[in-house]
Every structure is written in structure tokens, then in C-alpha cells.
C-alpha positions, 0 to 999 in steps of 0.5 A, a space after each residue: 393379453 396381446 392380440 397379433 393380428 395381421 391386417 389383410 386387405 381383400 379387394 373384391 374383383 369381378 369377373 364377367 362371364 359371358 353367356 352364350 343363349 346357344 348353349 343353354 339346353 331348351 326345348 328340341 325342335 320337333 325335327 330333331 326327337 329322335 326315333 324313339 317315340 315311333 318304334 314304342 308306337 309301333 310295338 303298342 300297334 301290334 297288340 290285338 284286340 282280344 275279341 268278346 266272348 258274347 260276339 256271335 259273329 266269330 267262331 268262339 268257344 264259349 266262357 264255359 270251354 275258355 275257362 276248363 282250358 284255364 284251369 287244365 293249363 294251371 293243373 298242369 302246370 302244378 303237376 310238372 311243378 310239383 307233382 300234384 294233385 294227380 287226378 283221382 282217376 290216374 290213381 284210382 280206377 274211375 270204375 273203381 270210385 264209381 262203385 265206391 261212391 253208389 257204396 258210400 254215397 260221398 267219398 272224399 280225398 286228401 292229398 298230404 306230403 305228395 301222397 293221395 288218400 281217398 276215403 268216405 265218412 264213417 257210419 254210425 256203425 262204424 263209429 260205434 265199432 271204433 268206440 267199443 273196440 275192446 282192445 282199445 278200451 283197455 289202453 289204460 294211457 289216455 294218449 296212447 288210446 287216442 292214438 291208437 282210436 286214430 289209427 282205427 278210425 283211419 283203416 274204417 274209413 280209408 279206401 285207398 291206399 290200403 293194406 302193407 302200403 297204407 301201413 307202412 307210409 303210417 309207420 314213415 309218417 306220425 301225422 298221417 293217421 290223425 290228420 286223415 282221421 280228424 278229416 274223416 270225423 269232421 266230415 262223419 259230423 263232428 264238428 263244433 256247433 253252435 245251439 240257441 236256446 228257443 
């Protein structure tokens, strides 16, 4: 097999470049920095200390005020956001909840889908009422019973809302009357525990 080859000659030429110390980048002078650094200094100058809270020379309010505010602020800020919590006492009278609570002792309230309830434990009495509860009793499909011992369990202990209303938002949502009944239990004490043998 013949290989064509053509000779090339290549011949090296070199060139010289000059360079120029004056062009090369270095460091600036410190006259020439431009007036950057001062005007970041100057915003930094113009923050305040923020005082101490235990500095019994300046008129302060105390940790106690400065934290209610805080938490007024986010409340606020929560109820134009989203619309709640509402304070219980916007929705209630706050007479009204007193008496429930010399009534009851304890009453409790739950906010579910933007809607405010307000309820207290069942008594033992209560508990037994729901448990006898002929009606009930005779439900043959387990399901259905249990449903239904929800929806009694939620009218023995919800004290507010009550009534067509209460009804009707059970009707508008399936998951009212066993979430608001589950928390009605938990808190009437049953709830899991756990026994040891001593």
C-alpha cells in the first residue's frame, strides 16, 4: 500500500509581546475606593441599640407587657390573615362562659374549618345516658351506631353552637360530629393508658 505524504515545513516564529506594568490590575490606592464603604457605614450607624429590658433608668414596660403586645400583634395578624381564632369572648358572651364554667368546671373550645365550638366534658351520668340510650341500642349496623353515639355524644356535651344551627353545620360536614366527639372523650378520660403490674 502506497502512502502519499506531502512534506510540510513548519517554522517556528516568535513574537514578542510587550507588557505594560501599567496596565496590569493591582491594588487601588486607598484614595481612589470609591464611596461605597461610607454610605454602608453610615446605614449600619443608624441602627439603635435596643435598650435592656431589666434597665431601671429608662421608663420601660416590663417583659410581661412587651410579650402580651407580641402576642396581640400575631393574633391579629392571624385573624385578618385567616379569620381565626376569634376570642372566645367575640363569639360567646363572657358572662355566658363564666356560668358555663362554675356549671362545669372546665369547658374547652375547638376551632374546626373556621368554625368556633365550645364544650365541656361529659359526666359520668352523661356517659351512661349515651350508653343506654335505647334508641341507640337498637341500631343493629355497628357503624351506623357508632356514628350515631358520636352525634349524641356531641349534642351532651357542645354548648355552643346549638340548636337548627349546630345541626345544620353537622349535616354541611361529615367529620364534625366525630372529631368534636373524640375530643369530648379524650377529655372526659378516655384515653389510652398505660398499667404496670406492682
Amino acid at each position: 500500500m502506497d502512502n502519499n505524504f506531502t512534506d510540510v515545513e513548519f517554522t517556528k516564529d516568535t513574537v514578542d509581546i510587550p507588557l505594560e506594568a501599567e496596565r496590569v490590575p493591582g491594588p487601588m490606592p486607598v484614595e481612589e475606593i470609591p464611596e461605597v464603604a461610607p454610605q454602608v457605614q453610615k446605614k449600619r450607624g443608624r441602627r439603635k441599640a435596643t435598650p435592656s429590658l431589666m434597665d431601671d433608668n429608662m421608663n420601660q414596660k416590663t417583659e410581661d407587657e412587651q410579650l402580651k403586645e407580641s402576642v396581640d400583634r400575631v393574633m391579629d395578624t392571624m385573624r385578618e390573615r385567616y379569620g381565626i381564632p376569634v376570642p372566645a369572648g367575640e363569639v360567646v358572651p363572657k358572662e355566658q362562659l363564666n356560668a358555663w364554667k362554675k356549671q362545669y368546671n372546665e369547658i374547652y373550645r375547638t376551632d374546626l374549618n373556621g368554625q368556633v365550638y365550645i364544650w365541656h366534658k361529659l359526666r359520668r351520668r352523661d356517659y351512661i345516658e349515651v350508653m343506654n340510650d335505647e334508641t341507640l341500642n337498637s341500631i343493629e349496623n355497628t357503624d351506623l351506631r357508632i356514628f350515631m353515639r358520636q352525634e349524641k355524644i356531641l349534642q351532651c356535651g357542645i354548648l355552643y353552637p346549638t340548636g337548627e344551627e349546630l345541626e345544620r353545620i353537622v349535616d354541611e360536614n361529615a367529620g364534625v360530629a366525630g372529631n368534636i366527639s373524640d375530643e369530648i372523650m379524650l377529655a372526659s378520660g378516655f384515653r389510652p393508658v398505660r398499667s404496670e403490674k406492682i
